[in-house]
N, C-alpha and C positions, 0 to 999 in steps of 0.2 A: 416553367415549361422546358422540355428536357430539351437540347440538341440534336439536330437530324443527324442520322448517320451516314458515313461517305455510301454512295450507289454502288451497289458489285456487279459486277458488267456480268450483263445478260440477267439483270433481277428483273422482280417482279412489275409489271404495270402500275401498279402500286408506288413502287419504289420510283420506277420512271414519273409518274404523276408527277411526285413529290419535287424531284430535281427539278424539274421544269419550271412549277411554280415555287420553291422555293418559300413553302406557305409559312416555316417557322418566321424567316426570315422579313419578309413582307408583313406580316402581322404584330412584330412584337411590339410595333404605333400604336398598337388598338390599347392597349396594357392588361393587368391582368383580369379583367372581366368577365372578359371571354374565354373562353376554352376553345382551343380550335383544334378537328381533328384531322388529318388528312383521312379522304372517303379512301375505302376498298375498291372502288370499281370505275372503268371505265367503261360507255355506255356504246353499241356498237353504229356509227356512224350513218348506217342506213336506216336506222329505227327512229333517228332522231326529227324530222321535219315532216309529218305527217300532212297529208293532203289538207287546207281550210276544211270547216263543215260550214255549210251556210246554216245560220241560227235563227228564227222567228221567236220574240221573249213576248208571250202573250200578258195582255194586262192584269195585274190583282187587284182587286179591290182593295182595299183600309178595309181592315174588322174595325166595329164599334167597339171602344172600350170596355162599356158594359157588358158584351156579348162574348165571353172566351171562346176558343176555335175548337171543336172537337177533333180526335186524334183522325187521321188517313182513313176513311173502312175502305180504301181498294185494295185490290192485292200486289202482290210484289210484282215491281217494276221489270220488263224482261230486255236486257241487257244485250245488243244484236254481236254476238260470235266474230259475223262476217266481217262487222265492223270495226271489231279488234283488231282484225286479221290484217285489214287493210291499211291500219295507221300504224302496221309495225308494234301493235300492243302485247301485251301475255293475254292468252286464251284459256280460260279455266280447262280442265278437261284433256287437252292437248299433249302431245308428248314431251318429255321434258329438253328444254334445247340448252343453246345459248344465254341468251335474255331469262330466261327462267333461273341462271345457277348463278347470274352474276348479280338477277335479285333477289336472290337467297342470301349472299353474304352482305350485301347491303342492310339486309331486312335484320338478318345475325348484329352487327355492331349496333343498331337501333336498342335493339332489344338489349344489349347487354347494356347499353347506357345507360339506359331506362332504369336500370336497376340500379345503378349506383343515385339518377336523380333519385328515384323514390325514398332513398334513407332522409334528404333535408326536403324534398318540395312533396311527399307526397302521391296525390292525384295527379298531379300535374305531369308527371313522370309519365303517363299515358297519353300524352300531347305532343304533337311534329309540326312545325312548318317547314313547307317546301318552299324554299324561295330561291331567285337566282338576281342577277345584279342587274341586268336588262332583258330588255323582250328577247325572244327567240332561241334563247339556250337551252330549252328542252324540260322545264319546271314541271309545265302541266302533262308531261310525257311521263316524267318521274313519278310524280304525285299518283297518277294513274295506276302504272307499274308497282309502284310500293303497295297503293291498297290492293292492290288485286294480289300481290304475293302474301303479303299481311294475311290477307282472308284464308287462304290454303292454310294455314296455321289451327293446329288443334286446339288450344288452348286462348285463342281472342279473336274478339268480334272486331270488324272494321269500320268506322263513321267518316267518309271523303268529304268533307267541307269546302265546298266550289267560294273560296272566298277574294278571288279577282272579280272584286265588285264592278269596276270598269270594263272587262273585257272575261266574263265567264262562259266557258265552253264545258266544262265537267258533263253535261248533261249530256250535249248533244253530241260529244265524242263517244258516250253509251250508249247513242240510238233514246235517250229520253227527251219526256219535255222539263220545261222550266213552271217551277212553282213557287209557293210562297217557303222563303227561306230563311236564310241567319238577319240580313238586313230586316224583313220583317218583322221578327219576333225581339228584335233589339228597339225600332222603332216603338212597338206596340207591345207594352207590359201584358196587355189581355191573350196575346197569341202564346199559346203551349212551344216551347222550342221542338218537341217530340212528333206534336202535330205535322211539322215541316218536313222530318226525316221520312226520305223514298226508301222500303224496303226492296231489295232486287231478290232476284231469282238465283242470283248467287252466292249462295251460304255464307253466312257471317259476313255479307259485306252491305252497308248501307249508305245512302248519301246526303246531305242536307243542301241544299240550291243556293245559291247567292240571295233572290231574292228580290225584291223589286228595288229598280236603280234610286239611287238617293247620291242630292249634290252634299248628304253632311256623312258620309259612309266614315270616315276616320274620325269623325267626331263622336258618330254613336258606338265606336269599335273602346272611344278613349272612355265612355261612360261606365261609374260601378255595375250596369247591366249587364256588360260583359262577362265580365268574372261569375258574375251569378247562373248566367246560362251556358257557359262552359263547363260549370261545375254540374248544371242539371243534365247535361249530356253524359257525363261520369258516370254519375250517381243509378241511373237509370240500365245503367249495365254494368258492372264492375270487370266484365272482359274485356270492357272496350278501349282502342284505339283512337285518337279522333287526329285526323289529321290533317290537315289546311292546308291547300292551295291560294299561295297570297301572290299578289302583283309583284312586278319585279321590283328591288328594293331602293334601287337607281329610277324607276318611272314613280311609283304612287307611294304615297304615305304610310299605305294600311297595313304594310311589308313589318313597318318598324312597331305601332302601336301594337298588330299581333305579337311581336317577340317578347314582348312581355309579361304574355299571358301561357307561354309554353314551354313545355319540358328541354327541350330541343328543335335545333332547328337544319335543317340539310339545304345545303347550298349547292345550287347546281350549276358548276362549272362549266363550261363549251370550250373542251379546248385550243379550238382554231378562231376563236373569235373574244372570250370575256380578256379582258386585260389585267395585269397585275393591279393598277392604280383603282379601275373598275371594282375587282375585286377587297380590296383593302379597304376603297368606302361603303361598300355595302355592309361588310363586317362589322364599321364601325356601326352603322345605324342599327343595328340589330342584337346590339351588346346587351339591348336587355335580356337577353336569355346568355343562360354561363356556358352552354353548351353548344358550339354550330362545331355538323360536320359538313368536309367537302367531298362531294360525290365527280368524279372528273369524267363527263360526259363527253360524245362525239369524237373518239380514241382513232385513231388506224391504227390497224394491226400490221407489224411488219409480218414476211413471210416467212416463217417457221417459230412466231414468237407464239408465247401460251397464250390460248385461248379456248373457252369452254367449249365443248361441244363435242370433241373428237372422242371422248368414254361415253356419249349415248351414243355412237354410232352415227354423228350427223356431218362427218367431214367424208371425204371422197380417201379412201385407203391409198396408201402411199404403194 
């Protein structure tokens, strides 16, 4: 792992990140396992704490074993704009701002990772976990953001997998309902995994639901069922993306057993709040994947420091 270099006064956010946490440093306990990268971006401080949604998780039935689930016939899922608008989201369509260029370069370092996993893991190379170390650092803010930049992408299709089996919101921060999801079709060998995937109204982006609650979720996450139906997720689209949103890796389990199963993992930093020591165990638990980067969310910006926005014409002319 190479050496951080001294900060040149007045660099990059980036650079600042980095000083601060000090992540070669702090990490070199984990040993070589891990890969750790420092993220490109900081997240802009008012986008981060989106209003609650109240949720209603209506009941699923158990499929019969015997009886396999046939695939969705509704049509694609419509996705409420206003409701992006409101939780500080990216809005498809919209003009390009802030939030949109600085998940650009985030979505940019994914993608080129991607490519170096793919020479040893393969498929897998097409797999993300979004995790952060405790509640409230802005994970399912991330997760969101990414697919939705992901999507605007010519060349791949996006799969959001709401997998905070504890505490899932994917849906209902869309304006959807909740259906049968990843936990049921892990339970139940008869359910199609395809069957559960929501197609939206927004080109190349689709999502798979948590699913109905279960007291063994990291236990069926730990079974060979896993690997088989992450793979049938793949396989069923070769553009695709599949990206998890897991619990924070500091509160539940399912944080660490997913790391195992994916290409990379992005770790969502909060600046004013996760802590080094926080930080440093959560990395350790997630060592099964060789890859995590840090994304350093909830930034301020000093006054006259770089910040996207001012080449679309969205800051006030000096």
């Amino acid at each position: 792992m190479s050496e951080m270099r001294p900060i040149r006064p007045g660099g990059s956010l980036l650079e600042r990140a980095a000083a601060v946490y000090d992540f070669q440093a702090e990490f070199r306990a984990v040993g070589p396992a891990a890969k750790i990268t420092p993220a490109p971006l900081p997240l802009p401080v008012a986008n981060t704490a989106p209003p609650p949604i109240a949720e209603t998780r209506p009941a699923v039935p158990a499929a019969s074993p015997e009886a396999p689930i046939a695939r969705r016939a509704t049509g694609p899922g419509v996705i409420d704009r206003n409701l992006l608008a409101v939780q500080g989201l990216l809005v498809p369509g919209a003009p390009v701002g802030v939030l949109a260029e600085e998940f650009r370069l985030v979505k940019r370092q994914l993608l080129l990772t991607a490519r170096t996993v793919k020479a040893t893991q393969g498929d897998r190379s097409r797999t993300v976990l979004v995790c952060s170390a405790n509640p409230n650092e802005g994970k399912t803010y991330c997760s969101l953001n990414l697919a939705l930049s992901l999507a605007a992408e010519r060349d791949t299709e996006v799969l959001l997998v709401d997998a905070d089996f504890a505490k899932p919101d994917v849906m209902a921060r869309l304006g959807l309902k909740e259906g049968q999801g990843l936990l049921d079709a892990l339970a139940n060998p008869a359910i199609d995994i395809e069957a559960c995937v929501v197609h939206t109204d927004i080109p190349q982006l689709s999502l798979l639901p948590a699913g109905t609650k279960s007291n063994q979720d990291t236990e069926l996450l730990a079974s060979a069922r896993t690997s088989v139906l992450i793979q049938q997720l793949l396989d069923a689209n070769p553009r695709r993306i599949v990206i998890f949103d897991s619990p924070p890796a500091l509160a539940a389990s399912p944080a660490a057993t997913l790391a195992q199963h994916v290409g990379q993992v992005m770790m969502v930093v909060r600046a004013d709040q996760t802590s080094e020591g926080d930080l440093r165990d959560a990395v350790g638990l997630l060592a099964g994947c060789t890859e995590i980067q840090l994304v350093l969310n909830a930034v301020s910006y000093a006054p006259g420091g770089r910040r996207f926005g001012s080449y679309y014409g969205l800051e006030e002319p000096k």
